[in-house]
C-alpha positions in Angstrom: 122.4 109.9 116.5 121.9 106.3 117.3 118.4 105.0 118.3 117.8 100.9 118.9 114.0 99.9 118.8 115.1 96.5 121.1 113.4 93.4 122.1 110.3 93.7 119.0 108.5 91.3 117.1 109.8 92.3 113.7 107.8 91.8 110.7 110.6 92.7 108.2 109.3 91.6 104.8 112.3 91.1 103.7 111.8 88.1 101.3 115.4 87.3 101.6 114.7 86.1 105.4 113.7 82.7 105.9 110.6 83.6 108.8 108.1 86.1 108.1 108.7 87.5 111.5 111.1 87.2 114.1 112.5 88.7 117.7 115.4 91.4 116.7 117.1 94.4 117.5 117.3 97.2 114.8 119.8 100.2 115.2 118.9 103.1 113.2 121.9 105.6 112.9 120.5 109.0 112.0 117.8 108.3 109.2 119.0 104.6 107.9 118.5 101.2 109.4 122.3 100.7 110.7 122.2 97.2 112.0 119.6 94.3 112.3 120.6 92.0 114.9 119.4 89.5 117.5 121.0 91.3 120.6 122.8 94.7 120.5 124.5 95.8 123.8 126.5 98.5 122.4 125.9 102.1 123.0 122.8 104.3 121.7 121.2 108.0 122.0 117.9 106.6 122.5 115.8 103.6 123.3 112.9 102.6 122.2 111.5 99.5 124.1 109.1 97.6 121.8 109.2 94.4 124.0 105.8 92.9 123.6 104.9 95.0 120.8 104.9 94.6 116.7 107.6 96.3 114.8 106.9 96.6 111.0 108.0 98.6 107.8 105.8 102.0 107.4 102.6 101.9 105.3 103.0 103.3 101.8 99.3 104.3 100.4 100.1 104.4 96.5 97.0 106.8 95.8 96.0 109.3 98.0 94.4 113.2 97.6 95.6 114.5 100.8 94.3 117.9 100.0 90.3 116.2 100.3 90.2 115.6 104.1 86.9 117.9 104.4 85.3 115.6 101.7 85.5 112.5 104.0 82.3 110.1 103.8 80.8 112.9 101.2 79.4 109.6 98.3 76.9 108.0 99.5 74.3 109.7 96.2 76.4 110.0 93.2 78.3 107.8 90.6 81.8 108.9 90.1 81.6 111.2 87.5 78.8 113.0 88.7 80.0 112.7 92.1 83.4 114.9 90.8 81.4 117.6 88.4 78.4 117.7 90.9 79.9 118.1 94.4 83.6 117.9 94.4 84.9 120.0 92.0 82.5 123.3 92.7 84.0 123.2 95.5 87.4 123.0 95.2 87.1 125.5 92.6 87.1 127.6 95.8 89.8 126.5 97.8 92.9 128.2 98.5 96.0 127.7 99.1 95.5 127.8 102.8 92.9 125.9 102.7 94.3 123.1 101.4 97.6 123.6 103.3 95.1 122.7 106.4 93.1 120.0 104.7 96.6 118.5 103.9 98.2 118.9 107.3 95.1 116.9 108.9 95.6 113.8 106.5 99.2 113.6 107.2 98.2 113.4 111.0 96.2 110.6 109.8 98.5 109.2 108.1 101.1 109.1 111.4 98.3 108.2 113.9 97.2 105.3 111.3 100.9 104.1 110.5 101.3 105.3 106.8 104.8 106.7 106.3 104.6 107.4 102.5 101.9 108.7 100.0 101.6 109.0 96.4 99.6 111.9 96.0 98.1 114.1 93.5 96.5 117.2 93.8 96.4 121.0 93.2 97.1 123.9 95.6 100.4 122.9 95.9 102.4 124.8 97.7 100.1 124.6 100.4 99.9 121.1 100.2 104.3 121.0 100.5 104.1 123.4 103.6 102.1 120.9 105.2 103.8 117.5 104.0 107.2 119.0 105.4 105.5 120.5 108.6 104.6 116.4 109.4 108.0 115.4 108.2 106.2 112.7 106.3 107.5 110.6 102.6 105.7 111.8 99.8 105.7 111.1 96.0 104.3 114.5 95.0 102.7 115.9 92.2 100.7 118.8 90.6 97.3 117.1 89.1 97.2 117.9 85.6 94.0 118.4 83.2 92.9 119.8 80.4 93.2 120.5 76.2 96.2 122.0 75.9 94.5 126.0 76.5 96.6 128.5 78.3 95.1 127.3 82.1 96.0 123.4 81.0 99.2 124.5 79.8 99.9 126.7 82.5 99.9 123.7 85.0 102.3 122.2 83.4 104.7 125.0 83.7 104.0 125.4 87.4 104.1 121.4 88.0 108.1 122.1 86.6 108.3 125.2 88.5 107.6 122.9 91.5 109.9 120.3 90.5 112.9 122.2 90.3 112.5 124.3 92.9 112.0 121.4 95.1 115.1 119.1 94.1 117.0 117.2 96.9 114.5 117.1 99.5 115.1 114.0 101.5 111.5 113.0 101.8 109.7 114.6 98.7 109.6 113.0 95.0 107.9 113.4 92.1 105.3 112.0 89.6 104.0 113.6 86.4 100.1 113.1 87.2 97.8 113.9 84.4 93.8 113.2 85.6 92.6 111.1 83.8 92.4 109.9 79.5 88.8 111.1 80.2 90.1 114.9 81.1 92.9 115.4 79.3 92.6 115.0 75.4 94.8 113.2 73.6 97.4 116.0 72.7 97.5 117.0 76.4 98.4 113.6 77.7 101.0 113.1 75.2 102.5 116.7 76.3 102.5 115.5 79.8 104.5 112.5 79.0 107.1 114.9 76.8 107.9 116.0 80.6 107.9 113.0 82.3 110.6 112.1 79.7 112.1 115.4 79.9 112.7 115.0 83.7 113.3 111.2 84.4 110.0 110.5 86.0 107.2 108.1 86.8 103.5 109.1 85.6 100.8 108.5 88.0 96.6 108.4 86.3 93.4 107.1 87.0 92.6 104.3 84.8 90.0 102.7 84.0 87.4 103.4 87.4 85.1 101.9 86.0 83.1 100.6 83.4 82.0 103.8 82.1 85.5 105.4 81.4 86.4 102.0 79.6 83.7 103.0 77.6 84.7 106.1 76.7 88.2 105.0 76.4 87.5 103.2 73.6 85.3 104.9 71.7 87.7 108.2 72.0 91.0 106.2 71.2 89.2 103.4 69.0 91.4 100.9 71.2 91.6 99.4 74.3 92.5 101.3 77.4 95.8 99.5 77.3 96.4 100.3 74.1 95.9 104.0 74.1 98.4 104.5 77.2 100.5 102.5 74.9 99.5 104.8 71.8 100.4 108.1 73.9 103.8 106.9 75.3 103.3 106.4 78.5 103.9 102.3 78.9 107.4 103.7 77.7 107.6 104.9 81.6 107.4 103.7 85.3 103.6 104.0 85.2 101.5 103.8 88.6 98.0 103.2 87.2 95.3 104.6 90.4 92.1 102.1 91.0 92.5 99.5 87.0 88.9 98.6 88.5 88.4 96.6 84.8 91.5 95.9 82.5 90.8 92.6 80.2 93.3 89.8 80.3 94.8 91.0 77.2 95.3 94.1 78.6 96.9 92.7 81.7 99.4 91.0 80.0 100.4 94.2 78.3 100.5 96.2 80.7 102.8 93.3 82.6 105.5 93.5 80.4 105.9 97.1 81.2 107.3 98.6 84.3 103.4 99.1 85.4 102.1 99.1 88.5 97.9 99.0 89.5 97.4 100.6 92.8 93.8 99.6 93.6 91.6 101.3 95.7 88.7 98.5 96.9 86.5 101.2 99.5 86.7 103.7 97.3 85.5 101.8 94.5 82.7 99.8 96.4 81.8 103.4 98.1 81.1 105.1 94.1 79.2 101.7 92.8 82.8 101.6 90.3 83.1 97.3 90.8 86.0 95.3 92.6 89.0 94.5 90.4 90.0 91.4 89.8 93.6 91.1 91.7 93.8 87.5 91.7 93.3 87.6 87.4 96.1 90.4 87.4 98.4 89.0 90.1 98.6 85.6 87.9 99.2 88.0 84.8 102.4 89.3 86.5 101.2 92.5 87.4 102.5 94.7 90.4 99.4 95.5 92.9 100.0 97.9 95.1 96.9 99.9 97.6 96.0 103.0 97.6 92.9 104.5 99.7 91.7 107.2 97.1 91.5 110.5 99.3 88.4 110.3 102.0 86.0 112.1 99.5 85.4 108.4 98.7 87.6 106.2 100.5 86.1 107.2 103.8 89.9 107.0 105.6 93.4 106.7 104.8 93.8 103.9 107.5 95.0 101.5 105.1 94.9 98.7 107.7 91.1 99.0 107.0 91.5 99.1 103.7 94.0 96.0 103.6 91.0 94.1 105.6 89.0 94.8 102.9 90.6 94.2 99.7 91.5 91.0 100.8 87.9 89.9 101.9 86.5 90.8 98.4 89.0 88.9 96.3 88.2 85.9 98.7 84.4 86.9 98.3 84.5 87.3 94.3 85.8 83.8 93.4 83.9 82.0 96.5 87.3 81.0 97.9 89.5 81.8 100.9 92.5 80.5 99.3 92.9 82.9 96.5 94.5 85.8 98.7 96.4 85.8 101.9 97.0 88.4 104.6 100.9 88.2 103.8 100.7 89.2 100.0 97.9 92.0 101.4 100.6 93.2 103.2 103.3 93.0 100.7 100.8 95.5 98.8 100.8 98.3 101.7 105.1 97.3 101.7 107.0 96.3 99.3 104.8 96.6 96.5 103.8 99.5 97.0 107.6 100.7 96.9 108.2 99.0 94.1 105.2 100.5 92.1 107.0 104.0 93.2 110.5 103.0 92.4 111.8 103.1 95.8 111.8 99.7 96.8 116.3 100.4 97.3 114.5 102.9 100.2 111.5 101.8 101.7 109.1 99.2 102.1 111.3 96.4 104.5 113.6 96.4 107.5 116.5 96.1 105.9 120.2 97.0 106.5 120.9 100.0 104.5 117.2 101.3 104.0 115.9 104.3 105.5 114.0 104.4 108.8 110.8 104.2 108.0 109.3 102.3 110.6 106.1 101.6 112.8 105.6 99.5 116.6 101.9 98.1 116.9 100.6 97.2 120.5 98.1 94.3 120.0 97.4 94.1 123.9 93.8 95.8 124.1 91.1 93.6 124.7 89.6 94.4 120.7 92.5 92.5 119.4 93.4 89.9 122.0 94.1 87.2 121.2 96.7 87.2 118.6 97.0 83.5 117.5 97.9 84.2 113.6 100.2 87.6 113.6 100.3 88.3 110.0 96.3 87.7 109.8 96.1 89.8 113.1 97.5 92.8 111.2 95.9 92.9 108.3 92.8 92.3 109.7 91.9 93.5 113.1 94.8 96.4 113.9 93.4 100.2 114.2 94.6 103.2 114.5 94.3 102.8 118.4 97.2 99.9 118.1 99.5 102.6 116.5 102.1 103.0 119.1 105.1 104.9 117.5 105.4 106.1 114.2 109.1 107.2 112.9 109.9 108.4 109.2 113.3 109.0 107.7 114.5 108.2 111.6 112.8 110.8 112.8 109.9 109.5 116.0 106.7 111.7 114.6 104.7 109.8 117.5 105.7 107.8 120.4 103.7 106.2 123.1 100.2 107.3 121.1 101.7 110.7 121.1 102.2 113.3 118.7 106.2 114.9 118.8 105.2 117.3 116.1 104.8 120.9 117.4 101.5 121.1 115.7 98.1 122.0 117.5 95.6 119.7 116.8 92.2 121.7 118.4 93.3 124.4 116.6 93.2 122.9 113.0 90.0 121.1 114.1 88.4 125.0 114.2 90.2 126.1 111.1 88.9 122.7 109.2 85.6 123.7 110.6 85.8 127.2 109.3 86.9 125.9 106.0 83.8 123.6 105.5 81.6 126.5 106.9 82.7 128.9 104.2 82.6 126.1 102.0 80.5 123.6 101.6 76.6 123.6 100.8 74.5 123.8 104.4 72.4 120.9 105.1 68.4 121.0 105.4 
């Protein structure tokens, strides 16, 4: 099938192009980017007629829990930890399956209404969290969250996690991670058994590190060593390693982690929302480190809108060193591109227009009266765009909405009630 999005304003970030954007054609043939061209008169299944309109790579949110869509906006009165043992986990010590195959299936409509094409994502409940990531037909870099001592229960998710993986080989749009927790709940033994199977099946590892202040603490006093250093101790800076919020890493640190295939994937709402700090990207950018963005799942990052979360990260950095010239939209949205790819090894896939990559693609409209003007595109985008300037969304070649419109056969009032019925059952009922 031959599609030709014709007559866009195409923000490629492709860093080989001279212009950050640029008036083109692109001709996807069945899920890859076919042709990239000025004018293309020659014959197509479908067209998609972005004249006026913004045409960009998809989204890729490098951190996500997609399974916590009932937790949205639920930390405004605890600190992280307590925040997980107090109210987070209790309850999801009761979901099922289903449960989570519904929670899932809203976040990746937020995800297409919102622009995000790719998640890295961690969670449990995972074959219901599958059915519903293929049911949207969105990317995903998958993975069974791993915790524990190395009991029977912590070992046991280990076996299911490569239960999952091989069952699951080959899928177009589905890779994996090996995810353990966290270094503060999985012991020492446990993490270095994870990373026996990330070397026993070729892939990445994707952890929380160091949130905030208080797991650095605990870091070192458990592993008598920096946080750096104990990743290094337990093997893991021998792998691709995507390392979820790095809120504080020293400059020592940095530089260690730099000359590893390490990537931080910071998660600035979800940090400011649990009182955790803002991490200092300018420090680790000049260190050589790979930022990518994540938007932590909405338990604390509110929303997986990562335009909003783009805004944001790159108003704190400017605020934190009293200087607008320290970040600029551009390498913002190199983090929610190309970066973030790169930090998930599929920067040969995703992350640019380019000949030869897959169709992962979006079309912003930037002509309601919120957003008008745009004099400064790039700024424009990473600052002011909302979900309601998502126009099409298309993943793998495949349009999931068009126009502000859904093409998935999914009924959105209906998994409204069964959210509902889910936090009814669920969750603890308000004075």
């Amino acid at each position: 099938m031959i599609q030709v999005i014709k007559n866009g304003t195409v923000v490629t970030m492709d860093e080989k192009r001279q212009k950050k954007y640029e008036k083109l054609d692109i001709v996807i043939k069945d899920d890859t980017i076919d042709k990239i061209t000025d004018s293309y008169t020659g014959t197509y299944d479908k067209l998609i007629d972005a004249s006026g309109k913004i045409v960009l790579p998809g989204l890729i949110n490098c951190h996500t829990h997609l399974g916590m869509s009932i937790f949205r906006a639920t930390n405004d009165d605890y600190p992280l930890q307590d925040w997980l043992t107090k109210k987070i986990w209790p309850i999801e010590d009761h979901m099922t399956d289903e449960d989570i195959y519904y929670t899932t299936l809203l976040s990746c409509l937020e995800m297409i209404k919102t622009g995000t094409t790719t998640s890295n994502d961690m969670y449990f409940g995972v074959n219901g969290s599958l059915k519903a990531i293929e049911e949207a037909k969105v990317r995903s870099v998958f993975s069974r969250c791993l915790m524990g001592n190395m009991d029977s229960d912590s070992l046991e998710r280990i076996e299911e996690f490569k239960k999952l993986v091989n069952e699951n080989q080959g899928k177009e749009l589905l890779t994996f991670t090996v995810t353990p927790h966290s270094m503060y709940t999985c012991n020492e033994e446990y993490l270095m058994e994870c990373e026996k199977v990330a070397t026993e099946l070729h892939l990445p590892i994707h952890i929380h590190y160091s949130e905030n202040e208080k797991e650095v603490e605990g870091i070192r006093n458990d592993y008598k060593t920096s946080p750096a250093k104990a990743l290094e101790k337990v093997g893991y800076l021998n792998h691709k390693l995507i390392l979820a919020h790095g809120t504080f890493i020293s400059e020592e640190d940095q530089k260690l982690l730099a000359s590893h295939d390490v990537s931080i994937a910071t998660n600035p709402i979800s940090n400011l929302n649990l009182g955790c700090g803002i991490a200092d990207l300018v420090q680790y950018k000049k260190n050589g480190l790979n930022i990518c963005l994540g938007t932590d799942g909405q338990g604390s990052g509110n929303t997986l809108n990562m335009f909003y979360h783009m805004s944001v990260v790159d108003q704190l950095q400017k605020a934190k060193y009293q200087d607008p010239t320290v970040f600029n939209s551009y390498e913002v949205l190199k983090m929610a591109t190309i970066y973030g790819a790169r930090a998930l090894g599929l920067e040969d896939k995703i992350g640019s227009i380019e000949e030869g990559k897959k169709a992962d693609i979006i079309i912003l409209d930037l002509h309601n009266t919120e957003v008008y003007p745009t004099v400064d595109l790039i700024n424009q985008i990473v600052h002011n765009v909302e979900s309601s300037n998502i126009d099409t969304t298309i993943v793998n070649g495949c349009v999931l909405m068009e126009n502000h419109q859904l093409t998935l056969p999914i009924d959105e009032e209906k998994l409204k009630k069964d959210i509902n019925s889910i936090i009814y059952r669920l969750m603890p009922k308000e004075n």
